[in-house]
N, C-alpha and C positions, 0 to 999 in steps of 0.2 A: 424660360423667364429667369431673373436673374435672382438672387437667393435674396437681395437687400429689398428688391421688389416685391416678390413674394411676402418676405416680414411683412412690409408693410401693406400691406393687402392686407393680411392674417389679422393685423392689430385692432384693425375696424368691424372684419367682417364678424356677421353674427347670424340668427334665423331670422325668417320674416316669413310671415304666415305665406302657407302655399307654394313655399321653397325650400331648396339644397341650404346646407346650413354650412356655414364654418363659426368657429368660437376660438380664441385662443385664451391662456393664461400668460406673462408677456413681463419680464423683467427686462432691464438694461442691455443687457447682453443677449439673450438666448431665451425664446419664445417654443411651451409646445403645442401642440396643434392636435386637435382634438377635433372631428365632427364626419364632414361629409369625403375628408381623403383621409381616415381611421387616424389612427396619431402616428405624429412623426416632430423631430425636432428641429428647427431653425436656427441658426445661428442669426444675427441682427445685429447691423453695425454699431459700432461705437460712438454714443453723441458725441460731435462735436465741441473742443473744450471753449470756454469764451476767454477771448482776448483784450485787452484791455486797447482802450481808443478814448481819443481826445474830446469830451461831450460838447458840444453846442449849443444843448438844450438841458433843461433838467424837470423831471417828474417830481412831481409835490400832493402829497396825497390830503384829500381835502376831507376826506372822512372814511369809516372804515364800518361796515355793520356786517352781523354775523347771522347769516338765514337760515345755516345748517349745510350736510352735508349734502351734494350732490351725486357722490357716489360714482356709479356708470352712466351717469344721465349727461347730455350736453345741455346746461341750464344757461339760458342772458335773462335778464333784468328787462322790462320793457319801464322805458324811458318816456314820461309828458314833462310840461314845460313845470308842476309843482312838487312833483313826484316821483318816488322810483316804487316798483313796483317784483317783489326776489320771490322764489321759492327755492323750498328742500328739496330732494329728491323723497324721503318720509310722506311729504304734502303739507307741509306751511305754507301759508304763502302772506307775506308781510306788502303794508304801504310807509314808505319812508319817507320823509321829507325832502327833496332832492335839497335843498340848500343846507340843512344840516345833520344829513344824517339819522335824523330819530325816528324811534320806532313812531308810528302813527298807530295802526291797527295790525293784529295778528288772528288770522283765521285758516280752521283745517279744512282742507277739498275732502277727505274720508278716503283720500285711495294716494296711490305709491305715483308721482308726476315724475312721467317723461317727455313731456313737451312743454313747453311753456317760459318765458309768460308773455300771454299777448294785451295790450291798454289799448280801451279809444271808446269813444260815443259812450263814459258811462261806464263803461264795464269792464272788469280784470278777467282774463280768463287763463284759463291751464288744464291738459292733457295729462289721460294719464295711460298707465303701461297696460290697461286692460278694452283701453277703449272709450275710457270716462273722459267728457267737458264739463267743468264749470265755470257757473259765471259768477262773478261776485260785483258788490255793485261799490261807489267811491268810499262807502262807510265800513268795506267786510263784510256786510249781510250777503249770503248767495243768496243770489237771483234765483237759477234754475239749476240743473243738472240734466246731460242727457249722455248717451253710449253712440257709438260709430263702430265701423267696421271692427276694427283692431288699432292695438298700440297709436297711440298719436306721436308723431316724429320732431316737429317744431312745434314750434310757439302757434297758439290758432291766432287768427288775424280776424279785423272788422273793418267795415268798413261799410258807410251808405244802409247800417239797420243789416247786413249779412255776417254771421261769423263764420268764416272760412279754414276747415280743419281738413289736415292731410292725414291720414294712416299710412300703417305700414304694407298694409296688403295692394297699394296701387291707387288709391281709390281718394279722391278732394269732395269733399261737402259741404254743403251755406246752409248756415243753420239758421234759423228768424232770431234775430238778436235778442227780441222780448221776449223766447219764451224757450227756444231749443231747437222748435221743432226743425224737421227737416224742411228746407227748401227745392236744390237741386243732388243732380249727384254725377260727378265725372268718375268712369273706369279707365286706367290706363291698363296694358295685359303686361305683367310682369315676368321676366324669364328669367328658367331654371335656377339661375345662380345665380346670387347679387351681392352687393357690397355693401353691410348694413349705412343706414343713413339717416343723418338727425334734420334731412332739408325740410323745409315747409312751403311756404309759400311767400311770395311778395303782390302784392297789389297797390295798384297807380293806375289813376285816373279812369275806372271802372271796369279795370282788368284786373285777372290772374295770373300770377306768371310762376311755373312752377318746372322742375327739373325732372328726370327720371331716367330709372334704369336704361339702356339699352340706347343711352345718349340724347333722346327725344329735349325739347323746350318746348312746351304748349303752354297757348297764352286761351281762359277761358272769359266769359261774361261776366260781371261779377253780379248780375241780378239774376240770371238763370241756367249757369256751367255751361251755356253752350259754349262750342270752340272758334274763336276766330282765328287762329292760323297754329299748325307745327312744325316746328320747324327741327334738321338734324345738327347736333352740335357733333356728333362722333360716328363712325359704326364703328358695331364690333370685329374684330380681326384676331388671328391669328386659327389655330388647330384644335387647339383644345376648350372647355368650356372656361380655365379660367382667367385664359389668356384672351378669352372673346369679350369679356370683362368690358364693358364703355358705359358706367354709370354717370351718370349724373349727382352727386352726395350734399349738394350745397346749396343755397339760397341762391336765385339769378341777382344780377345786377341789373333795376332797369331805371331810369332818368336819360335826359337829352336827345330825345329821340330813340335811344338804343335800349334791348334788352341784350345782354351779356352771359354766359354761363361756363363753366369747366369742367370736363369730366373723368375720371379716372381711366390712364390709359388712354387715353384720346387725346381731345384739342379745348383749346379755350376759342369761342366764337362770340360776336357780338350779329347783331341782327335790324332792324327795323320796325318798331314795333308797332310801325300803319299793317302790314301786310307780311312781316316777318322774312324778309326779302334780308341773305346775307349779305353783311358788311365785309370780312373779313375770317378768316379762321388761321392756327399755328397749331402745333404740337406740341402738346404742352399735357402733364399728368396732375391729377391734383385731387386727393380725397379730401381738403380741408374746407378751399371753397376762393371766393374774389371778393373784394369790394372795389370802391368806383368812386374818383375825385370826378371833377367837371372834364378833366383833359384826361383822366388816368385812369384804369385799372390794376390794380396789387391783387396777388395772388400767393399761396402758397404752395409749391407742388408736394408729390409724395412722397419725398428724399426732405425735405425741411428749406428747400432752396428758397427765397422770396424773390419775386421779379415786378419790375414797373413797364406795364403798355403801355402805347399811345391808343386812346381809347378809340380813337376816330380811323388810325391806320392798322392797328395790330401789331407794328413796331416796336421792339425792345427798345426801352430805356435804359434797362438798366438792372443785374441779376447781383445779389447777394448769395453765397452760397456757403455764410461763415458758422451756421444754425445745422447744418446736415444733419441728418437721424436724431434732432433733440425733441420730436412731436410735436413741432410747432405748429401752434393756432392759424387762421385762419386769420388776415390782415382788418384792424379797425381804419377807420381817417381821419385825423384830427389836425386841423391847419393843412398846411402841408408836410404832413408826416403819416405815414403806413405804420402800425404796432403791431407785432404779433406776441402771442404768450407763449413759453414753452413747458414743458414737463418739468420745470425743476423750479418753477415760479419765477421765472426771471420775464418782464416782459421789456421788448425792446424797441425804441420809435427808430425807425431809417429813414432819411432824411426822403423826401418827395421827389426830389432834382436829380439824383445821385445811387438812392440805395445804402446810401453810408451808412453806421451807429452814428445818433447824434445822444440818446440817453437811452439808461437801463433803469430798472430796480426791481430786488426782490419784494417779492408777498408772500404770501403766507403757505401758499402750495399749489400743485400743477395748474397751468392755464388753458383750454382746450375750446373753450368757447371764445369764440371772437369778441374783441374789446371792439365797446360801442365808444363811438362819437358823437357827441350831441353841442354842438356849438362848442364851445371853449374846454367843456367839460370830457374827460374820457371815462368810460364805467365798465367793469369788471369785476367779472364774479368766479371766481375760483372752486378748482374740485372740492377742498376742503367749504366749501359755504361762506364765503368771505366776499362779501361784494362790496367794492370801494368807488370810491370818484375821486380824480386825479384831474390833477390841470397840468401843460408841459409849457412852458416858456422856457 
């Protein structure tokens, strides 16, 4: 494996219950490596410097609010039509006004969130690093509290009276919206080595659509975890355990008929989501994750590259490769424009058609979670605790 590869493997991975561990500590240049292959040192390429380019567009920040920090956590905002909804990685977790910014209410979960935040039907919820949900209701009073397997990894999701939480040990559970308890519970079987991951869940239209180690995409019930189809987006390959590496680390894409996913070391596949019947599959590596216009798919691979599918054939549009080793985010969509954030707070919209820069601008500090889109608006939350709303005309 090749040493820029390896980096960036290292940079992500971590322990997860019932597994081989690796952890790094991880500067600019040169990362060491600490765990499951004793320590040794990496060299890790040089980010790429940015260039200057003629904009077409320009980002206008429409408000700025401060949740705290998020630390090692991958923290988004969960986005309704009056509201934005942040937390710390500490466990604040605020309602803000989506049109201006203000604080509404601030309430503490009682424990350290690593997952979160998920809104719908009523209730805010957040995941935390021991296994903790809560739910809190539109005013900040919690509702309930209850525990799960281990670590929660995304945002828990709702949906139809079920809240649907992933852990880290393999394991998705629907929780009864009113009250906690358990409803169902899917096991996936997780091997030896993994690549830690902040993926959760996506549900539509009374499914589950969720990612996993060892390249799998299983679509469940969303009233009782049973499974209606899985499908392979990767296998694993190569000689050794960590080159056999074919995670899955990110959110699926699913809308238009298609569920979509990318896995580290492997391929990006999109699928059918009557019957999970392939559409399409390429070669492509990617620990950050995709998102998904009507016609498109955006991705970012593991080197910082971003690329534009043709959602429907799998066809390049279109590769950016000007971001290399700067840890770039995972792609938002906003109009027709792909954003990614990088490590140094710079986030950049590429034009939809092309892949071009069409606008930049600094914030406040690194960007690691995916910038959401929500109609006209873009929303972003930063490692330092800064979640903004931005418009780009």
């Amino acid at each position: 494996m090749k040493p820029a590869r390896l980096a960036s493997l290292l940079l992500i991975a971590a322990a997860l219950a019932g597994c081989s561990t690796i952890s790094s500590t991880v500067s600019s240049t040169v990362s060491t490596v600490k765990g499951w292959f004793g320590v040794e040192t990496v060299k890790t390429q040089e980010p790429s410097r940015l260039t200057d380019f003629s904009s077409s567009a320009r980002f206008e920040v429409q408000w700025r609010f401060g949740a705290g920090s998020a630390k090692d956590a991958v923290l988004t905002p969960a986005i309704t039509s009056d509201a934005v909804y942040a937390a710390s990685r500490s466990g604040r977790v605020y309602r803000i006004e989506r049109s201006s910014g203000r604080s509404v209410w601030g309430a503490d979960s009682g424990f350290v969130i690593s997952g979160g935040v998920g809104a719908g039907d009523g209730l805010v919820l957040v995941g935390g690093s021991r296994g903790e949900v809560a739910a809190f209701d539109e005013s900040g009073a919690q509702v309930w509290t209850t525990k799960v397997s281990s670590e929660v990894q995304g945002a828990p999701r709702i949906s139809n009276g079920i809240v649907v939480v992933r852990s880290g040990d393999g394991r998705i559970v629907g929780l009864n919206a009113a009250n906690g308890s358990r409803q169902w519970a899917y096991d996936h079987t997780t091997p030896a080595l993994i690549v830690r991951s902040h993926a959760g869940v996506v549900i539509e239209g009374g499914a589950v659509y969720a990612g996993f180690a060892g390249g799998k995409l299983v679509t469940l019930r969303l009233g009782d975890g049973a499974t209606y189809w899985e499908a392979t987006v990767s296998q694993p390959r190569g000689n050794t355990e960590l080159e056999r590496i074919s995670d899955i680390t990110s959110d699926p894409v699913v809308g238009n008929g298609t569920a979509c996913a990318v896995s580290f070391q492997g391929k990006a596949a999109c699928f059918d989501i009557a019957q999970g019947n392939p559409l399409w599959s390429r070669e492509i590596s990617s620990d950050k994750g995709m998102a998904g216009s009507e016609s498109s798919i955006y991705l970012t691979d593991a080197d910082g590259s971003v690329s534009g599918l043709d959602r429907n054939r799998g066809s390049s549009l279109w590769k950016n490769d000007s971001l290399l080793y700067r840890h770039v985010s995972a792609p938002g969509v906003i109009g027709n424009y792909a954003v990614v954030g990088d490590y140094d707070g710079y986030l950049h919209a590429l034009g939809g058609d092309d892949g071009g820069f069409a606008a930049r601008i600094k914030l406040d500090s690194a960007i690691v979670a995916a910038p959401q889109g929500d109609g006209d608006t873009l929303f972003v939350q930063t490692v330092g605790g800064d979640v903004y709303a931005l418009s780009l005309r």
